[in-house]
C-alpha positions in Angstrom: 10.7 0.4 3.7 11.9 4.1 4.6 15.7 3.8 4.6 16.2 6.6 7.0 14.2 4.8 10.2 14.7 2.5 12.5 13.8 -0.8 11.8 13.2 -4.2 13.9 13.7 -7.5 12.7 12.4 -10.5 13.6 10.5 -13.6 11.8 7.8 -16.1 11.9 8.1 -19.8 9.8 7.1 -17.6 6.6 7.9 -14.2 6.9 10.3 -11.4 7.6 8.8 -8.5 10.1 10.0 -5.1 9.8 8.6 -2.6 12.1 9.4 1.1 12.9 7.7 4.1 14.7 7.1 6.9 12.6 6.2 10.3 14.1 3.2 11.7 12.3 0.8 15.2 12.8 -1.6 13.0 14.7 1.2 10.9 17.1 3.3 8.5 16.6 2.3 5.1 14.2 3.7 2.2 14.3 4.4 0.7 11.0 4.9 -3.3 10.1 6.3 -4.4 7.5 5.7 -8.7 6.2 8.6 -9.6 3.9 8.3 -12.8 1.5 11.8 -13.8 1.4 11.0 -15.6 -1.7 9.9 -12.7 -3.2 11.9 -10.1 -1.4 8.6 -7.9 -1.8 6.6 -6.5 1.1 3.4 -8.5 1.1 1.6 -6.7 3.7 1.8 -3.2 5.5 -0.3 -2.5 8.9 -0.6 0.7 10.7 -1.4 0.6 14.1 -2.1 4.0 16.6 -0.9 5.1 19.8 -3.3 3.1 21.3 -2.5 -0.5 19.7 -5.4 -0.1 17.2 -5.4 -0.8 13.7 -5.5 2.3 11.3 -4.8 0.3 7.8 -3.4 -2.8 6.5 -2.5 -2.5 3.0 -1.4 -6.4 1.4 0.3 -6.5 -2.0 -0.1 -9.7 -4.1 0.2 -11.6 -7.4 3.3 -9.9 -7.8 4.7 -9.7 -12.0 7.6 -8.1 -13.7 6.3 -5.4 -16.4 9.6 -3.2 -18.0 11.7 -4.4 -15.6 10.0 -3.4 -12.6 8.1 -5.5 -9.9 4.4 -4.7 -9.3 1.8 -6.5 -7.7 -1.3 -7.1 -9.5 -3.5 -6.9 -7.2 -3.9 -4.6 -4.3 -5.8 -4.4 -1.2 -6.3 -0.9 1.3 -8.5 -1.8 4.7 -9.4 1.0 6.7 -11.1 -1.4 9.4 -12.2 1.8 11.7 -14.2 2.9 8.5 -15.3 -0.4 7.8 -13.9 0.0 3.9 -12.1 -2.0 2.0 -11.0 -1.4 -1.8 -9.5 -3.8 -3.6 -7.5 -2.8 -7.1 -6.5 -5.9 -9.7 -5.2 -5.4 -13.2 -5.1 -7.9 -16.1 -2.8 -5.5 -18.3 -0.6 -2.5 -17.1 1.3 0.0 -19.7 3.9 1.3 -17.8 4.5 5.2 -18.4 1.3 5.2 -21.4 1.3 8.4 -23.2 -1.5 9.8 -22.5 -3.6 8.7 -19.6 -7.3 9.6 -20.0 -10.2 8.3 -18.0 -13.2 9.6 -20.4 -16.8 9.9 -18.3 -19.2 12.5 -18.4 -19.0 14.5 -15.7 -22.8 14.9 -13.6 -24.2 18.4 -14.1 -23.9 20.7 -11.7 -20.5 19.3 -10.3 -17.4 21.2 -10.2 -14.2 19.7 -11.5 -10.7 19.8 -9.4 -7.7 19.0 -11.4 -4.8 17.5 -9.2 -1.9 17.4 -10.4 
């Protein structure tokens, strides 16, 4: 959670709930936060606009220790307005790899942006 805002508590039989307002270009969003206290890990984030709907829910599970540091292992982002959902699960995970390549052919006739 952002340490500089200003966060609500509260809890349900399982979970923590954290929840803020944070000011963006578009208005204001309201952020909440579930909280395994297990874990200590935030195990699900939602989004919701001005007008009470949901703009994403991101949840966070499978959580492992790789180098020290927690991850989870699998990922999911919900953009329910879109109707899109992308889900991201790893069986191995190199922290910090030397050189991170992703090698496909790029289609003719397509321009390439590098982001940095």
């Amino acid at each position: 959670p952002l340490a500089d805002a200003d966060w609500t508590v509260a809890s349900d039989s399982a979970h923590y709930l954290l929840a803020t307002t944070l000011a963006t270009p578009s208005g204001p969003v309201e952020q909440r936060l579930r909280v395994d206290p297990a874990l200590w890990r935030v195990v699900e984030a939602v989004d919701y606009g001005p007008a009470g709907e949901i703009l994403s829910i991101r949840t966070f599970s499978s959580f492992d220790q790789i180098d020290g540091i927690v991850v989870p292992r699998r990922v999911m982002l919900q953009a329910p307005s879109e109707e899109a959902t992308v889900i991201f699960e790893h069986v191995k995970l190199t922290v910090n790899p030397p050189a991170l390549t992703f090698p496909s052919p790029r289609p003719q006739g397509m321009d390439v942006e590098r982001v940095e």
